[in-house]
Each structure stands twice: as structure tokens, then as C-alpha cells.
C-alpha positions in Angstrom: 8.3 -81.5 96.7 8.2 -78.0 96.0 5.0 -76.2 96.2 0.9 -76.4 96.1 1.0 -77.7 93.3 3.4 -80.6 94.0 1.2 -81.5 97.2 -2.5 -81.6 95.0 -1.2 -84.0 92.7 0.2 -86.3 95.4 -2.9 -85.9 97.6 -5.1 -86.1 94.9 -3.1 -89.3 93.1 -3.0 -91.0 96.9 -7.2 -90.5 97.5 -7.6 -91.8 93.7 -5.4 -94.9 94.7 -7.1 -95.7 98.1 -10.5 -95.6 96.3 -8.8 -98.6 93.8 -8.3 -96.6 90.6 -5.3 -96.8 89.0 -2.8 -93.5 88.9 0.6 -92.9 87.1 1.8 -89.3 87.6 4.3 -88.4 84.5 6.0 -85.3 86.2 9.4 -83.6 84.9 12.7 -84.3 86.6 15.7 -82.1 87.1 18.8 -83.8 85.1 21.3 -85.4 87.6 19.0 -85.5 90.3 17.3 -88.0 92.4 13.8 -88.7 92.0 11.5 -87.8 94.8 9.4 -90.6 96.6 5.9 -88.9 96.0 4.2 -92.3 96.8 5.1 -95.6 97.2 1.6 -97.0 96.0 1.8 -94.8 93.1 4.3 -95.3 89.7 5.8 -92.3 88.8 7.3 -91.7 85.2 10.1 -88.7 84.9 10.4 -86.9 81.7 13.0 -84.7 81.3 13.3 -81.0 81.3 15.8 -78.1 81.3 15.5 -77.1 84.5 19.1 -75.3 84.5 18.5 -73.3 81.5 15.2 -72.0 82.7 16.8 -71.0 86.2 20.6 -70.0 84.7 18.6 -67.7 82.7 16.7 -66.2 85.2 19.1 -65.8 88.6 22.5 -65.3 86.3 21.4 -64.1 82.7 18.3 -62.6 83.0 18.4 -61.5 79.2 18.4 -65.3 78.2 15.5 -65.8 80.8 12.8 -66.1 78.1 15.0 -68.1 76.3 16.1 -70.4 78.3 12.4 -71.0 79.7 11.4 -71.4 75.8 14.0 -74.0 75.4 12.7 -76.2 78.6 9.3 -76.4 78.0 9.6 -77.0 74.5 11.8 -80.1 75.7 9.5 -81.0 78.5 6.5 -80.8 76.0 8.6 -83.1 73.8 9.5 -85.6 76.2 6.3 -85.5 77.5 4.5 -86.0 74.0 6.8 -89.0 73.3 6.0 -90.8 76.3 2.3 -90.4 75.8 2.4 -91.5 72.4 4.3 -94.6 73.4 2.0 -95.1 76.4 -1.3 -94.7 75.0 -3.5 -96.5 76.9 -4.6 -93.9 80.2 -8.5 -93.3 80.8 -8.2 -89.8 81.4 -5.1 -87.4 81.4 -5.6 -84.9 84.3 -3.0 -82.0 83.7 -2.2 -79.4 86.4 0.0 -76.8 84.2 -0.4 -74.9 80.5 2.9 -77.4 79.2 1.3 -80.4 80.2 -2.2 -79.5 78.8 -0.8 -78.4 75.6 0.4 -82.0 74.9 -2.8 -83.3 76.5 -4.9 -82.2 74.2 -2.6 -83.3 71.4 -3.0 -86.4 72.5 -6.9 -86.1 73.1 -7.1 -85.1 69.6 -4.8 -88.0 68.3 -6.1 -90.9 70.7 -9.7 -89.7 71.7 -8.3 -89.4 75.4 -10.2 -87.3 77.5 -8.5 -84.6 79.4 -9.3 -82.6 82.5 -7.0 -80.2 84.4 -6.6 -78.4 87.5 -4.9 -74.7 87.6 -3.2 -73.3 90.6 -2.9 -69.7 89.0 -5.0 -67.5 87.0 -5.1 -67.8 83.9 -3.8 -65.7 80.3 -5.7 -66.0 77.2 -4.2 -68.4 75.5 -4.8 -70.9 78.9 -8.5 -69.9 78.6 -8.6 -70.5 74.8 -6.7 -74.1 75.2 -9.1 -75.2 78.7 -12.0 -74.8 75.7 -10.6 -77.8 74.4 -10.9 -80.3 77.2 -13.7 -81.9 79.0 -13.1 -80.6 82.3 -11.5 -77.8 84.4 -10.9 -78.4 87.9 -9.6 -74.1 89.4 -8.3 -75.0 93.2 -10.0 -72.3 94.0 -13.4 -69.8 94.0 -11.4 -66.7 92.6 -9.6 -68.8 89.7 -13.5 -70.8 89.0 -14.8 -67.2 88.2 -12.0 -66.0 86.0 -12.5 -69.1 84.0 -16.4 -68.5 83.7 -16.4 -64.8 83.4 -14.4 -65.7 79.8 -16.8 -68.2 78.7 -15.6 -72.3 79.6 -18.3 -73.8 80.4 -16.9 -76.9 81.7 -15.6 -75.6 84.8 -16.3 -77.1 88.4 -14.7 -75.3 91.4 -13.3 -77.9 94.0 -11.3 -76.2 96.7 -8.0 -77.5 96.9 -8.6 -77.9 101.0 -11.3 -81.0 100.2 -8.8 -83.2 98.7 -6.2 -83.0 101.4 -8.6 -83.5 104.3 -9.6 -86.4 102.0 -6.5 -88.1 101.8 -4.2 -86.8 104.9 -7.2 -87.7 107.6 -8.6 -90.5 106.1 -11.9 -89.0 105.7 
């Protein structure tokens, strides 16, 4: 795992599981690399992405940076779409990055799905104009909760990150 964000969604996935809801996380994978045991209680479902051309372009060929960072999330979004049209039947689709909502609410518009997400980083306009679209906005923290309000979503409900781990690492 690599970051905050990594840690949420297995936290958050783990307390869901031990409370008897059923979780699938669909999470990109790097090409040629092993997957990473998030949970054993949980199933995990890799889509792919183009993980080198994103980071070739920006530690080697930092002119092809946006480029090559257009190029894998369009194929993330792709992979990801194509999964969730095949696998159409979740109760919710909780998102935790601008990609994933993107399909998300795709698919919400498609299959009547409700989605709710949870951003680790402030938003751009275009993320505050898309989070309009979904049911529910989850910010990991106080700061991020008031950028979202001060532009107007109304659906937003600050839940500090730090709740869910105590939740799930202690037991709680």
C-alpha cells in the first residue's frame, strides 16, 4: 500500500466487513506486478492502468508528463467502466478519487446506482461540479468539508479520517 488513501479504503472496507456488509474494492494494478493482499476477508478486483506511462513521463520525459497521465487514466476509466458494466449489481459505489467518480456516476446515470465518495485532497472545479452529481460526499477532513460547502454541495458530511481507523484497527 502506498499512501492515506490506500489505508482508508482498507480500514474503511475491513469495519464495513466485520459489521456483515458485503465489500469488493475495484482498485487499479500496476502491469507485471503482484497484487497486494489488502484483506483476506475482502475480494479485490484489479483493473488495469498505465502506471509506467504516467511515471516515465514524469521522472524521465517530463514534457510527455501530461500526456502520459492522460493516457492512464483514460485507460483506468475504461477498464474500470467495463468492469462495472459487466458487474452491475453493487448497492452503492463509494469512490475515493476524480477517475473513479467519473465512471461512477456514469454508471449511476446508466444503472440508478448510488454513489458516494470520499476525497483525500482539495478539490478543482471540475471535482466540485462532478461531487453535485452524487448522493454523498464523504472529505477526510474539516478543511476539505468546508471547501466543498463554501462552493455550494450540499451533500457533504465531514467524517475525520482518524474515526474509521480507531474503528477498525482497535476493535472499537
Amino acid at each position: 500500500m502506498k499512501g492515506g488513501g490506500e489505508h482508508y479504503t482498507l480500514y474503511l472496507s475491513n469495519a464495513l466487513g466485520k459489521m456483515g456488509h458485503g465489500v469488493s474494492i475495484i482498485c487499479g494494478k500496476q502491469p507485471l506486478s503482484e497484487p497486494h493482499p489488502l484483506s483476506e476477508n475482502i475480494p479485490i478486483n484489479y483493473v488495469s492502468q498505465l502506471f509506467f506511462l504516467r511515471d516515465l513521463g514524469a521522472k524521465k520525459i517530463p514534457y510527455l508528463s501530461g500526456f502520459g497521465s492522460l493516457l492512464h487514466n483514460l485507460q483506468y476509466q475504461r477498464h474500470l467502466k467495463y468492469h462495472l458494466d459487466k458487474h452491475h449489481d453493487y448497492d452503492i459505489l463509494h469512490t475515493h478519487d476524480p477517475n473513479s467518480l467519473y465512471v461512477a456516476i456514469r454508471i449511476k446515470q446508466k444503472y440508478g446506482i448510488p454513489v458516494v465518495a470520499s476525497f483525500h485532497g482539495p478539490p478543482n472545479q471540475k471535482l466540485i461540479a462532478d461531487v453535485k452529481k452524487i448522493d454523498a460526499v464523504f472529505p477526510v477532513n474539516d478543511s476539505i468539508c468546508q471547501i466543498f460547502q463554501e462552493h455550494g454541495v450540499n451533500n457533504v458530511y465531514c467524517i475525520p479520517c482518524f474515526s474509521i481507523i480507531i474503528t477498525s484497527k482497535f476493535d472499537l
